[in-house]
C-alpha positions as YAML, in Angstrom:
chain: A
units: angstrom
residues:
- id: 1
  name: UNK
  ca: [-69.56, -53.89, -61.69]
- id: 2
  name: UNK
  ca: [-70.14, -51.72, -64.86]
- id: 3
  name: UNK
  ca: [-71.94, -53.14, -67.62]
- id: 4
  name: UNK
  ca: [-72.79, -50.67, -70.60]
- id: 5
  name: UNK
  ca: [-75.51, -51.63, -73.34]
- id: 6
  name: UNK
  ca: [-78.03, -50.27, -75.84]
- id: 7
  name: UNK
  ca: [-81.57, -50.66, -75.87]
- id: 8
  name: UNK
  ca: [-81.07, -53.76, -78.48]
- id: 9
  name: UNK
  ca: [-79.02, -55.39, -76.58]
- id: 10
  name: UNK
  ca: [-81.45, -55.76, -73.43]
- id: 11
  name: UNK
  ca: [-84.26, -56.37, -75.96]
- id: 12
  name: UNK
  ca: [-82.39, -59.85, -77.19]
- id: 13
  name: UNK
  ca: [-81.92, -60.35, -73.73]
- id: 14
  name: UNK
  ca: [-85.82, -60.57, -73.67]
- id: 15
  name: UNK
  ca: [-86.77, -61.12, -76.91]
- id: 16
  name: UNK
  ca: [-88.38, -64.86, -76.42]
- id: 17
  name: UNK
  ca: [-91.97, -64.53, -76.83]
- id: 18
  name: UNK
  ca: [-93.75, -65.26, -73.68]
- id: 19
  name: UNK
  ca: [-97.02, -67.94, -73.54]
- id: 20
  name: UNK
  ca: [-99.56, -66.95, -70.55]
- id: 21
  name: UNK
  ca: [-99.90, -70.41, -69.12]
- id: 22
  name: UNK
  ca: [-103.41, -71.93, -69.29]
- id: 23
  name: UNK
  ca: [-103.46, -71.62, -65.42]
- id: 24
  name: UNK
  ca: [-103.83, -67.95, -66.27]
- id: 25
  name: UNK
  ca: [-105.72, -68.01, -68.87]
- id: 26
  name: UNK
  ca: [-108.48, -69.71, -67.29]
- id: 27
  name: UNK
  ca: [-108.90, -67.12, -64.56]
- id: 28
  name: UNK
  ca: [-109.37, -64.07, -66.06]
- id: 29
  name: UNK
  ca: [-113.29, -64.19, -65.77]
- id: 30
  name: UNK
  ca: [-112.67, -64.56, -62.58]
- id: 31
  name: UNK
  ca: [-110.37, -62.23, -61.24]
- id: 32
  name: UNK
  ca: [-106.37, -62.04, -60.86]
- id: 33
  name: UNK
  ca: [-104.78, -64.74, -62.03]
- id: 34
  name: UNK
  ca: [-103.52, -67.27, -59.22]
- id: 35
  name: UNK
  ca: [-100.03, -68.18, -61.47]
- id: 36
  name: UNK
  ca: [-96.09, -69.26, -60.50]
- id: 37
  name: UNK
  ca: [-92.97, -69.35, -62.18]
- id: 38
  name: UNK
  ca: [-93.35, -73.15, -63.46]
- id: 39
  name: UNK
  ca: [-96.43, -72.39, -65.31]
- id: 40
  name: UNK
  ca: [-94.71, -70.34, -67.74]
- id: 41
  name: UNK
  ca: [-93.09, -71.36, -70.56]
- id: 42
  name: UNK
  ca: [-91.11, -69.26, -73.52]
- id: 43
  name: UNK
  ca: [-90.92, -69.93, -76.88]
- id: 44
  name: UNK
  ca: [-87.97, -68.40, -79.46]
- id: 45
  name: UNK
  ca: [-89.20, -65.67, -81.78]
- id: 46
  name: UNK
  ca: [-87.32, -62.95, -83.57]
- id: 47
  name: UNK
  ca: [-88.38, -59.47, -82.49]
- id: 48
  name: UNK
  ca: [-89.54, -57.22, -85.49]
- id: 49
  name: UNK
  ca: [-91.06, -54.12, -85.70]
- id: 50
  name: UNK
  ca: [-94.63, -53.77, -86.38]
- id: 51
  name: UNK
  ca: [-97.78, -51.72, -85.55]
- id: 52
  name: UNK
  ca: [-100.25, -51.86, -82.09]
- id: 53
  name: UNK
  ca: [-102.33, -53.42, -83.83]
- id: 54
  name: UNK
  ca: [-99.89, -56.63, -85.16]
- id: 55
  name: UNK
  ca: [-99.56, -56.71, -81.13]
- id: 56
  name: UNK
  ca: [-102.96, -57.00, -79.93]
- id: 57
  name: UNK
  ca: [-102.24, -53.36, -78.43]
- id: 58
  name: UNK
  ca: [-104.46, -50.51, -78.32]
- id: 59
  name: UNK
  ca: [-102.94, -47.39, -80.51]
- id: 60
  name: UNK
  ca: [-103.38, -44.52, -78.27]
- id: 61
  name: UNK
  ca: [-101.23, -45.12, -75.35]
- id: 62
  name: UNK
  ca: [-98.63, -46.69, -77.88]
- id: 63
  name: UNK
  ca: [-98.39, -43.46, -79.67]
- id: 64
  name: UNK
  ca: [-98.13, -41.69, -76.27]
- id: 65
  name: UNK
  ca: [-94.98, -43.84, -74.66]
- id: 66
  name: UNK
  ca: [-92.32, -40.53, -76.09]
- id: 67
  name: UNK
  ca: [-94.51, -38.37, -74.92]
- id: 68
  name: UNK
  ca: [-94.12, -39.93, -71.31]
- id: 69
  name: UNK
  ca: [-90.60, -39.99, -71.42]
- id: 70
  name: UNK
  ca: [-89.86, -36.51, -73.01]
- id: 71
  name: UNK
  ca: [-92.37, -35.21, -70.01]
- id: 72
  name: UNK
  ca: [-89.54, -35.85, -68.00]
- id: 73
  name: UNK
  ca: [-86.59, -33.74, -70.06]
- id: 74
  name: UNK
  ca: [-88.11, -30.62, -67.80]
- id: 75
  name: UNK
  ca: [-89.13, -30.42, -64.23]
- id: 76
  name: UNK
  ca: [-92.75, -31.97, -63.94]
- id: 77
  name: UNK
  ca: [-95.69, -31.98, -61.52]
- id: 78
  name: UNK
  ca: [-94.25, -35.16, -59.88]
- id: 79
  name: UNK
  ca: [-90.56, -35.00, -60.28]
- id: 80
  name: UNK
  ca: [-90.71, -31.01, -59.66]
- id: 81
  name: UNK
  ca: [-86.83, -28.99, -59.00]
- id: 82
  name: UNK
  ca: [-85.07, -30.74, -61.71]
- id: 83
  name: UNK
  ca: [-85.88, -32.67, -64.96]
- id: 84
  name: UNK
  ca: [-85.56, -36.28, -64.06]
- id: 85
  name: UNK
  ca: [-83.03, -37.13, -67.00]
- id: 86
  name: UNK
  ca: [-81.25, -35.33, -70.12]
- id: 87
  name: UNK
  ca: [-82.21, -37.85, -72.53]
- id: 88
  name: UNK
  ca: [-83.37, -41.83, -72.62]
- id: 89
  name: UNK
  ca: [-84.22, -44.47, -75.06]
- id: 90
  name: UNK
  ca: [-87.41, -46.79, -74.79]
- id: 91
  name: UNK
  ca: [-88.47, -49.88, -76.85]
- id: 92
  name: UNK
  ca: [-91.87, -51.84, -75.41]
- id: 93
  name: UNK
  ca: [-92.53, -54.93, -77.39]
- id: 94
  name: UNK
  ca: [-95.86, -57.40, -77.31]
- id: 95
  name: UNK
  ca: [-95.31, -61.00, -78.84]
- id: 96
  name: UNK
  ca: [-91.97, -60.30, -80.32]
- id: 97
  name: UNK
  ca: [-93.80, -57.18, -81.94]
- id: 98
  name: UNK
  ca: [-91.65, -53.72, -81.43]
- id: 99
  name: UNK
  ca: [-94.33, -51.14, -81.38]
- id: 100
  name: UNK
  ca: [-92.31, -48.14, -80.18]
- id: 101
  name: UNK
  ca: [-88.32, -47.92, -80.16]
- id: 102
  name: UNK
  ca: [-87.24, -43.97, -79.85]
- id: 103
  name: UNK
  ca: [-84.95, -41.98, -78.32]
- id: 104
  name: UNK
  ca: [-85.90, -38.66, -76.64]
- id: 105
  name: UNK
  ca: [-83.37, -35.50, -75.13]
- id: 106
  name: UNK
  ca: [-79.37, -36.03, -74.57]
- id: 107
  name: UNK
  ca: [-77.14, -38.25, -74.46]
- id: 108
  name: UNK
  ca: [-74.42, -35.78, -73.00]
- id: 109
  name: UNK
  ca: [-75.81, -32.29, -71.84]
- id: 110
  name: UNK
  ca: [-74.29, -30.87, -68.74]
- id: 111
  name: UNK
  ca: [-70.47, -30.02, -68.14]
- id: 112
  name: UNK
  ca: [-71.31, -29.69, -63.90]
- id: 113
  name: UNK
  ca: [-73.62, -29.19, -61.61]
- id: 114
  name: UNK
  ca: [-74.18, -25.84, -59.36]
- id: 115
  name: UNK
  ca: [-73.39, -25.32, -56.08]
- id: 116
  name: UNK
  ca: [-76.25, -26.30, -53.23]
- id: 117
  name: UNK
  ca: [-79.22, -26.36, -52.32]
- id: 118
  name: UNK
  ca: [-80.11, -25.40, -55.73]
- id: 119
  name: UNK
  ca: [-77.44, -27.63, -57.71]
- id: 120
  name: UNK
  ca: [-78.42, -26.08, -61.07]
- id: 121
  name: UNK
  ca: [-76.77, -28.02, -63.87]
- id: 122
  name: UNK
  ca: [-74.75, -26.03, -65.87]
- id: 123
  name: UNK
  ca: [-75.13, -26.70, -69.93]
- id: 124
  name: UNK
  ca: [-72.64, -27.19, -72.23]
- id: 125
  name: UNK
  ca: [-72.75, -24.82, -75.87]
- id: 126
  name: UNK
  ca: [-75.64, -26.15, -78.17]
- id: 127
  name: UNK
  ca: [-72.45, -27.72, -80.12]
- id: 128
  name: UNK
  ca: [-70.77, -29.96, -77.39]
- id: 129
  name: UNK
  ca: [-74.48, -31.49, -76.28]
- id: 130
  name: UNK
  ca: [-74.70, -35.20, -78.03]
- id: 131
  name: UNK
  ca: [-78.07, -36.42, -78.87]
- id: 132
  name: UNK
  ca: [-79.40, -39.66, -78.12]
- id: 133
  name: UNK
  ca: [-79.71, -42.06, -79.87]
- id: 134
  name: UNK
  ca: [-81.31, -45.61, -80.32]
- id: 135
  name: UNK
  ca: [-77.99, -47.26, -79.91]
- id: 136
  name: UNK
  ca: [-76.88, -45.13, -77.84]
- id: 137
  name: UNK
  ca: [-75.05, -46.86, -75.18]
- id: 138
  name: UNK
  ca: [-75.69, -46.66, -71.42]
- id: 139
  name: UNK
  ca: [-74.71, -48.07, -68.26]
- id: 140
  name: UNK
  ca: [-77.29, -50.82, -66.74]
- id: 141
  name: UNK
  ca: [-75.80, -49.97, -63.42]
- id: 142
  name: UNK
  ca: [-76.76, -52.55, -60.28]
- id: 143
  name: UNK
  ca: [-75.99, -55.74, -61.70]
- id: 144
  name: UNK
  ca: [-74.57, -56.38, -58.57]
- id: 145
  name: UNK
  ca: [-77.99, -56.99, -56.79]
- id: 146
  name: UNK
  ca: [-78.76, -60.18, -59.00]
- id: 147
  name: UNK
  ca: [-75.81, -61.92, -56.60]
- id: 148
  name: UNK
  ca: [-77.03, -59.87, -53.39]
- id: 149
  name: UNK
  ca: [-79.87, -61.53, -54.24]
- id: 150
  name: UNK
  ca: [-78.82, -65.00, -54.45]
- id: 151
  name: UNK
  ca: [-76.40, -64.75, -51.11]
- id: 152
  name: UNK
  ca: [-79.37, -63.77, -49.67]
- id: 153
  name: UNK
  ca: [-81.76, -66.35, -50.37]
- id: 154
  name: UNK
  ca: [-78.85, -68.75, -49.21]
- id: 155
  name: UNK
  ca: [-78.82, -67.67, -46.37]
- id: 156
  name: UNK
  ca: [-82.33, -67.80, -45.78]
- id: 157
  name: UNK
  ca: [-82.21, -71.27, -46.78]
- id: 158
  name: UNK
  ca: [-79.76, -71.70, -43.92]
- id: 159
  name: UNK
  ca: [-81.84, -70.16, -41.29]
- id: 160
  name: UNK
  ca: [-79.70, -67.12, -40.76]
- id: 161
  name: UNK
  ca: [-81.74, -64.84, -41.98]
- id: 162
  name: UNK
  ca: [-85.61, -63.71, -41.73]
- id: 163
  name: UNK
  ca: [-87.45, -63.00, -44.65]
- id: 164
  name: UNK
  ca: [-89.64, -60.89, -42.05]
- id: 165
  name: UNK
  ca: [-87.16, -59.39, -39.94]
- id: 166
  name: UNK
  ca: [-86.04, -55.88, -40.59]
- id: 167
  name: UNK
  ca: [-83.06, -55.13, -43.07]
- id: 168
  name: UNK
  ca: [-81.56, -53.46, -39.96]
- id: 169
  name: UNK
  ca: [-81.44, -56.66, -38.39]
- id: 170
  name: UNK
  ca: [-78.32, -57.37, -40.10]
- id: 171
  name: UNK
  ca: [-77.35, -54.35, -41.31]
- id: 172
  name: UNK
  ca: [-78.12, -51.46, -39.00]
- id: 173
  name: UNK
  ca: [-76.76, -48.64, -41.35]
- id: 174
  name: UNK
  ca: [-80.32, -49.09, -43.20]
- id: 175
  name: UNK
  ca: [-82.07, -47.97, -40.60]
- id: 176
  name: UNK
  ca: [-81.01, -44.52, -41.50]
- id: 177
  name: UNK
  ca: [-84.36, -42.44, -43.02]
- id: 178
  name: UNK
  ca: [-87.03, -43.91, -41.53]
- id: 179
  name: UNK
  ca: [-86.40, -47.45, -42.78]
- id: 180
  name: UNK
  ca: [-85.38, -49.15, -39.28]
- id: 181
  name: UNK
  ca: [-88.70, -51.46, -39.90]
- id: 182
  name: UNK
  ca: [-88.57, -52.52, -43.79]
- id: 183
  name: UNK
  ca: [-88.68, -56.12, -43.84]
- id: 184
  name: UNK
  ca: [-86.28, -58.67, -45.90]
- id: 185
  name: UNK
  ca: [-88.89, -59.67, -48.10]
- id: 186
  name: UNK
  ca: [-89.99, -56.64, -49.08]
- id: 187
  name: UNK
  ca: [-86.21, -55.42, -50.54]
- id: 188
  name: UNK
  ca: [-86.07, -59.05, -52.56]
- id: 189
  name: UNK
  ca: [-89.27, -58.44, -53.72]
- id: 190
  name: UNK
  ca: [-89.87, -54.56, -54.77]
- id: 191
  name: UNK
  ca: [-92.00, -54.54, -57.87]
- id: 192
  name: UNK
  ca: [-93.46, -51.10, -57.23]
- id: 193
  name: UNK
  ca: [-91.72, -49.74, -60.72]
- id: 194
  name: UNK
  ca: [-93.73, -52.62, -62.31]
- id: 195
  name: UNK
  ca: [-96.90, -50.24, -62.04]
- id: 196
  name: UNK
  ca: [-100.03, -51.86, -64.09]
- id: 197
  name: UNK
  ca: [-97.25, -54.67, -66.13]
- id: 198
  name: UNK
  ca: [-97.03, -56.12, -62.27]
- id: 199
  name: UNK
  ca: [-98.05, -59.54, -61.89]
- id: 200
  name: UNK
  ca: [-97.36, -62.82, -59.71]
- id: 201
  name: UNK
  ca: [-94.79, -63.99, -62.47]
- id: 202
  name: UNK
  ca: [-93.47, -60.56, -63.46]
- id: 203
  name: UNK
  ca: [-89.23, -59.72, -63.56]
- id: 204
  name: UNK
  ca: [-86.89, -57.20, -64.15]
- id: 205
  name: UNK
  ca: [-84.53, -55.28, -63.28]
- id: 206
  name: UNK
  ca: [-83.65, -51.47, -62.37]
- id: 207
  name: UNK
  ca: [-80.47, -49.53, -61.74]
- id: 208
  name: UNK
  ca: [-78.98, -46.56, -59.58]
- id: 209
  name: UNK
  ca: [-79.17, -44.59, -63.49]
- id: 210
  name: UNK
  ca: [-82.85, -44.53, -64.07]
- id: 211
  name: UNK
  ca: [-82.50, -48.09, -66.17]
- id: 212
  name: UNK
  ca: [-85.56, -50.60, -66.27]
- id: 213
  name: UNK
  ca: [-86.80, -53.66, -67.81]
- id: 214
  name: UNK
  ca: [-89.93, -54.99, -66.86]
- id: 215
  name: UNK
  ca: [-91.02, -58.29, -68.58]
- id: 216
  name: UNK
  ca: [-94.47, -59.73, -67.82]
- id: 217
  name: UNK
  ca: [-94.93, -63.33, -69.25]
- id: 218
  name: UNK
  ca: [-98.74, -62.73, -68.64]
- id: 219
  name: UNK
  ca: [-99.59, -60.11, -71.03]
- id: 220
  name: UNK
  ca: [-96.69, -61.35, -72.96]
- id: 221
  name: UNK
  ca: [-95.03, -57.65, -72.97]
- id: 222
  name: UNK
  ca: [-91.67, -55.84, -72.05]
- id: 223
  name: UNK
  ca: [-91.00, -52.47, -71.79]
- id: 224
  name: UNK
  ca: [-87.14, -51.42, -71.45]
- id: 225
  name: UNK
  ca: [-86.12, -48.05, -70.40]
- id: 226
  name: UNK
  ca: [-82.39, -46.48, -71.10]
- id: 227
  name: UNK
  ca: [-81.21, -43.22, -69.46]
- id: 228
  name: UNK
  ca: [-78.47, -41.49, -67.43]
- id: 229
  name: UNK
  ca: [-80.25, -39.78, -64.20]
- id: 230
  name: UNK
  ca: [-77.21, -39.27, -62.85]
- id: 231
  name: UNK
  ca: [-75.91, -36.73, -65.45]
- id: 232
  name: UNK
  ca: [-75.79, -34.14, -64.04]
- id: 233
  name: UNK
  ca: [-76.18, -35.05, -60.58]
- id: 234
  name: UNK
  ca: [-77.87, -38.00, -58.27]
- id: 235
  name: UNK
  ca: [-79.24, -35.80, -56.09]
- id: 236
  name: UNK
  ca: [-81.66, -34.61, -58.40]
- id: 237
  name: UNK
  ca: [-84.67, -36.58, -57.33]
- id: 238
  name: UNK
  ca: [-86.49, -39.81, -57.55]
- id: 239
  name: UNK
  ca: [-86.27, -42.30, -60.45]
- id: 240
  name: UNK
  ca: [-89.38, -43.70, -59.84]
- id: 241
  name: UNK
  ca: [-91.67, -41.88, -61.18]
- id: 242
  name: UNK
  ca: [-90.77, -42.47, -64.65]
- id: 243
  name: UNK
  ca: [-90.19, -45.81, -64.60]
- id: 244
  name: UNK
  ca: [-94.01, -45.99, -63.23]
- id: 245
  name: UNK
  ca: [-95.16, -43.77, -65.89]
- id: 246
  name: UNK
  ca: [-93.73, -46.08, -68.85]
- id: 247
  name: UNK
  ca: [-94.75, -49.32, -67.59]
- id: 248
  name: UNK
  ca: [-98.51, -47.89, -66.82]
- id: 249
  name: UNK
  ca: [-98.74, -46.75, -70.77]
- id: 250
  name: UNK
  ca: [-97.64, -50.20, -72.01]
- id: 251
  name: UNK
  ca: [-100.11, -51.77, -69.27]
- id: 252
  name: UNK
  ca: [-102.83, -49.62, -70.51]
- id: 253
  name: UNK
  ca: [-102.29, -50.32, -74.04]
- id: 254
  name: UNK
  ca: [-102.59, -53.84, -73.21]
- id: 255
  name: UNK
  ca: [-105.77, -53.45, -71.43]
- id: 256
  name: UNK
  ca: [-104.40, -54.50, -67.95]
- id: 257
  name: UNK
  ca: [-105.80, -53.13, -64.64]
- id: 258
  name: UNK
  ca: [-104.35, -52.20, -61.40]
- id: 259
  name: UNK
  ca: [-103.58, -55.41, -60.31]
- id: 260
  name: UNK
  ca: [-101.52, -56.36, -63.30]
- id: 261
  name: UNK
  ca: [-104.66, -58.82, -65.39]
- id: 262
  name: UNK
  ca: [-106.61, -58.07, -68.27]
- id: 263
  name: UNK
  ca: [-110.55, -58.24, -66.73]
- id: 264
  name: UNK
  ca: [-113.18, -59.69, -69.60]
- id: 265
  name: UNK
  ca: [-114.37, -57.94, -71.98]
- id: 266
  name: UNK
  ca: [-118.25, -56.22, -71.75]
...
């Protein structure tokens, strides 16, 4: 399944403005909050562009979100061999507050990729690249796993499969790559993209592109991210990376820790 969208149209998706639940809010003198899906509740609200501050979000790692993503347009320290994407778009949002919507690199840059090992992508003139843009439209990719995901569960509910057994339980191909012992649970439940926006209550999704959207009803935030990692070639590294280095600037603009919670203040 191919679905295709912009960057606004997975913000309406989450533009609801989330309400920590009191159950929350009451433990963060305390340490992590102890929270579950039915403590939270949404609200409607109209997403609008505004400033860190309107948001309750410190300025400086705001102001650094492009600079996170453009890192990325060139081989880096942690994504070194290739750049990890021609272009992307971001938006990151607090309380139905846009504070940064931009689009960084190209939308279109590479007519093929080289040969192996080196698989140098090969450029098209300065006039054929196409910029991108905010609405720039992009392919979610992976949709698919929100029914894998379902089936699943069902047949957990059944008894026919183990939350705790290995994946190659039931399907032996994924034992391939040193993956013979990763557990059920732990494919159903993969939130390490999440970085410091990670929390008990915390959802999203990610595709085989490079797309993200991690919304976290506890610090009331989202952070989408739009790009093509595939162009010109999948083989070009891990997506990772980047989606943990977006999610951590929104978290640290928020104030969050590690673990996901904003401690008190000193």
């Amino acid at each position: 399944m191919i679905i295709r969208l912009t960057v606004r149209c997975v913000a309406a998706w989450t533009g609801a403005t989330m309400a920590a639940p009191a159950a929350a809010r009451g433990r963060l003198d305390t340490g992590p909050p102890i929270v579950s899906p039915t403590d939270i509740r949404f609200r409607a609200a109209v997403l609008r562009p505004g400033t860190p501050a309107q948001a309750g979000l410190l300025p400086g790692p705001v102001e650094q979100l492009p600079s996170v993503v453009e890192r990325y347009l060139v081989a880096a320290g942690d994504h070194p061999g290739h750049p990890a994407h021609a272009g992307a778009v971001l938006l990151a949002a607090r309380d139905g507050v846009v504070v940064r919507r931009v689009a960084v690199g190209t939308a279109v840059r590479y007519s093929a990729v080289g040969p192996p090992p080196d698989r140098t992508g090969v450029e098209l003139p300065t006039a054929e690249q196409l910029p991108a843009r905010p609405d720039t439209i992009f392919d979610l990719a992976s949709v698919s796993k929100l029914f894998t995901t379902i089936a699943a569960l069902q047949q957990v509910e059944c008894g026919r499969v183990d939350l705790d057994a290995p994946v190659a339980r039931y399907v032996p191909e994924f034992a391939a790559a040193g993956k013979a012992t990763v557990p059920v649970r732990f494919e159903l439940n993969n939130h390490s993209y999440m970085d410091g926006l990670a929390s008990p209550v915390t959802f999203g999704h990610t595709g085989f592109t490079g797309t993200s959207v991690v919304v976290d009803p506890l610090s009331r935030s989202f952070v989408i991210l739009l790009r093509n990692r595939v162009h010109p070639d999948r083989g070009w590294g891990s997506h990772a990376v980047v989606r943990r280095a977006v999610a951590r600037g929104l978290a640290d603009a928020a104030r969050l820790d590690a673990d996901g919670w904003a401690p008190p203040a000193t």
